[in-house]
C-alpha positions in Angstrom: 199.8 68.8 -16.1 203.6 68.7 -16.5 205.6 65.6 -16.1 207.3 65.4 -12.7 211.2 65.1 -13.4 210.7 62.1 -10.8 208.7 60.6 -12.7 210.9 61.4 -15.8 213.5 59.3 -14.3 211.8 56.4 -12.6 209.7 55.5 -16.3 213.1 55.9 -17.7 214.6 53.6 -15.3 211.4 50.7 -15.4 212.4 50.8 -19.8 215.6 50.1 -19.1 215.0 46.9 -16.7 212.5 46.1 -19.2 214.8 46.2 -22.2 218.2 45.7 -20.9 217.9 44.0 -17.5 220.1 44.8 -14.3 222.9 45.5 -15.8 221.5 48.2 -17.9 220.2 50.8 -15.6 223.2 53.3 -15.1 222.4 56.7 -14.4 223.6 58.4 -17.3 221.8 55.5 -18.9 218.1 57.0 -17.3 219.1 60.6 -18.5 219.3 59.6 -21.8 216.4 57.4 -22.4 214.3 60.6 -20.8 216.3 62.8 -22.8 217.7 65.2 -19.5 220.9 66.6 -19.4 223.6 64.9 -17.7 223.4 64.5 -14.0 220.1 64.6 -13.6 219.1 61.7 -12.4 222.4 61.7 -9.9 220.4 65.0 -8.7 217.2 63.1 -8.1 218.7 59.7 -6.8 222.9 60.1 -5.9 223.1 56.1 -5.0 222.0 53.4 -7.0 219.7 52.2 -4.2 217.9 55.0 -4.0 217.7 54.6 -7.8 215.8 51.4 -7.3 214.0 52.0 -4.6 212.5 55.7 -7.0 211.5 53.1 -9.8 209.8 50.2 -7.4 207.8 53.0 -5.6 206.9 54.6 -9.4 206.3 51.0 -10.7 204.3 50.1 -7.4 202.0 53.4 -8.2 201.6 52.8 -11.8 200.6 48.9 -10.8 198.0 50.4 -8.6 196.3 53.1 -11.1 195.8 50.2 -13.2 194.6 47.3 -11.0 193.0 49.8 -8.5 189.3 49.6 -9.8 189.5 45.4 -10.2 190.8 45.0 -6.9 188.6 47.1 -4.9 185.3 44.8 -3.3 182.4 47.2 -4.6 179.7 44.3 -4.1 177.0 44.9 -1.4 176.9 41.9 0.8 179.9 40.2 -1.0 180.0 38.9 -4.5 178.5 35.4 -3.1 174.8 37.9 -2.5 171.8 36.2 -2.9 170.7 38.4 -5.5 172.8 36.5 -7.9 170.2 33.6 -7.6 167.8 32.8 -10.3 164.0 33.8 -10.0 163.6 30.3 -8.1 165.9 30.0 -6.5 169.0 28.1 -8.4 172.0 29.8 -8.0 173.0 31.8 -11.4 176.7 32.9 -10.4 177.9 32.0 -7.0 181.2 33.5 -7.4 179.7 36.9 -9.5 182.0 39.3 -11.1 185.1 37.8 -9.0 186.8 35.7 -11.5 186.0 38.1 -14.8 187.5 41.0 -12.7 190.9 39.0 -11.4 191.4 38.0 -15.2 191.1 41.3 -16.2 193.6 42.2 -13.4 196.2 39.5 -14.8 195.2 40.6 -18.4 196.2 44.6 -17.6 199.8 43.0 -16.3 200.4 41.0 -19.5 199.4 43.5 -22.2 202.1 45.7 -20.5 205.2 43.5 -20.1 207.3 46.6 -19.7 206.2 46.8 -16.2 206.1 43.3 -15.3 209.6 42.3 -16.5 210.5 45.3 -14.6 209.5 44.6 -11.6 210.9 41.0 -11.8 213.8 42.6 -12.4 213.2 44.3 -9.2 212.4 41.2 -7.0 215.2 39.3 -8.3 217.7 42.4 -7.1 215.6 42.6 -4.0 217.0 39.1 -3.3 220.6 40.5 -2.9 219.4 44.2 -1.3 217.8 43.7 2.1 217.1 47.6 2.1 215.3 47.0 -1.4 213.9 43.8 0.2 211.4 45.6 2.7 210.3 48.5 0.2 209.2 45.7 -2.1 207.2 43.2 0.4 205.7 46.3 1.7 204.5 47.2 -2.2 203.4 43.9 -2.4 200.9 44.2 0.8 199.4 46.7 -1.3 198.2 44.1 -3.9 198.0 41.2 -1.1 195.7 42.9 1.4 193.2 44.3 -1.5 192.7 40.1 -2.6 192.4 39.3 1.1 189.5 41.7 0.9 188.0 40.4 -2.4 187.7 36.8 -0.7 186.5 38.1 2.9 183.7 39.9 0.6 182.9 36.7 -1.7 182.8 34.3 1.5 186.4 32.7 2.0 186.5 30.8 5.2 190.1 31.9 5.4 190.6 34.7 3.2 194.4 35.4 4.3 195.5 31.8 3.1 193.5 32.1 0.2 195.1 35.6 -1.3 198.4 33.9 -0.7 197.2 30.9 -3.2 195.5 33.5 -5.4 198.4 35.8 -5.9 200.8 32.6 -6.1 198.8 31.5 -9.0 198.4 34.9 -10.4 202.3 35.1 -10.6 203.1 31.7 -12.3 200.3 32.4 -15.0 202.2 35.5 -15.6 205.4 34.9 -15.4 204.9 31.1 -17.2 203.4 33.8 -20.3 206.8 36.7 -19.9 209.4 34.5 -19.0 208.5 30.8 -19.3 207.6 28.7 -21.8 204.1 29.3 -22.1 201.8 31.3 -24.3 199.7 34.3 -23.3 196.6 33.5 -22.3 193.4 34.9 -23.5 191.3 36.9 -21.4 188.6 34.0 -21.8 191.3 31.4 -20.5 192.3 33.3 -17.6 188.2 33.9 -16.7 188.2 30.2 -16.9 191.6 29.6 -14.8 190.2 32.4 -12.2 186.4 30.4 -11.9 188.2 27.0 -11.7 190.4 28.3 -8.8 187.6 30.5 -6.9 185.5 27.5 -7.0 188.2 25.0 -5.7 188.8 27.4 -2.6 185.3 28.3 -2.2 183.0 25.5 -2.6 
């Protein structure tokens, strides 16, 4: 299937905050690093907030492709179900598939820093741009209410508090690992960072 021009220009744009920041994204800038002729990202996007807001809802759907299957609850009965128990009863993995799944979430977003430092790029501008503001917290629900969800299923008391912690945490592991001083975690270290977490808000 052919590549929409849209989406021509909006990857474009989310390589350019990546590699150049801000300050980089022009749009004769975009129509080069897709390789269109001249004006055609102007065509697609005349302002330079419609610009953004093109690339944050491109980078919002690209987020979701790849987080989609970890963040939807697919456990009967919750991932707390009693048919995680041993044979007599001892409990064999209270919290299930939860943590491995959430690392594996935060894994996806650090083995493509392209999008992430994009879409920091994004929430830093969306501090100055109250139109860009409300286009992002409404792309973030997206992420937010799918977690709220995740803890409703594996038994969170309050499962709205909770998300906020979760994705809180979520961010400073990643951004300590893309733009901090940290180093990337393993996948093994964020499986323990997720169970040590889950089990702090859910015991």
């Amino acid at each position: 299937m052919p590549v929409k021009r849209s989406d021509q220009v909006a990857e474009a744009a989310i390589s350019l905050l990546a590699e150049r920041g801000m300050r980089g994204l022009t749009h004769r800038a975009v129509d080069e690093a897709a390789g269109l002729p001249p004006g055609s990202t102007s065509n697609l996007a005349r302002t330079r907030a419609a610009l953004l807001e093109l690339t944050l809802s491109r980078l919002t759907e690209l987020e979701e492709q790849a987080l989609s299957a970890l963040l939807t609850p697919d456990v009967p009965g919750g991932t707390s179900d009693k048919s995680l128990d041993g044979p007599e009863g001892e409990a064999r993995n209270p919290l299930g598939d939860l943590p491995g799944r959430l690392a594996e979430a935060l894994h996806v977003q650090l083995r493509d820093r392209r999008r992430t430092l994009a879409r920091y790029e994004l929430a830093l501008e969306a501090t100055r741009r109250p139109e860009l503001r409300v286009i992002y917290d409404q792309a973030g629900r997206r992420f937010r209410d799918p977690a709220v969800a995740l803890l409703a299923a594996a038994g969170s008391p309050d499962p709205v508090r909770h998300a906020r912690r979760l994705v809180a945490y979520g961010e400073g592991i990643m951004f300590d690992a893309i733009a901090g001083a940290g180093a990337e975690p393993s996948l093994d270290e964020l499986r323990a960072a997720m169970r040590e977490l889950l089990t702090g808000m859910l015991a």
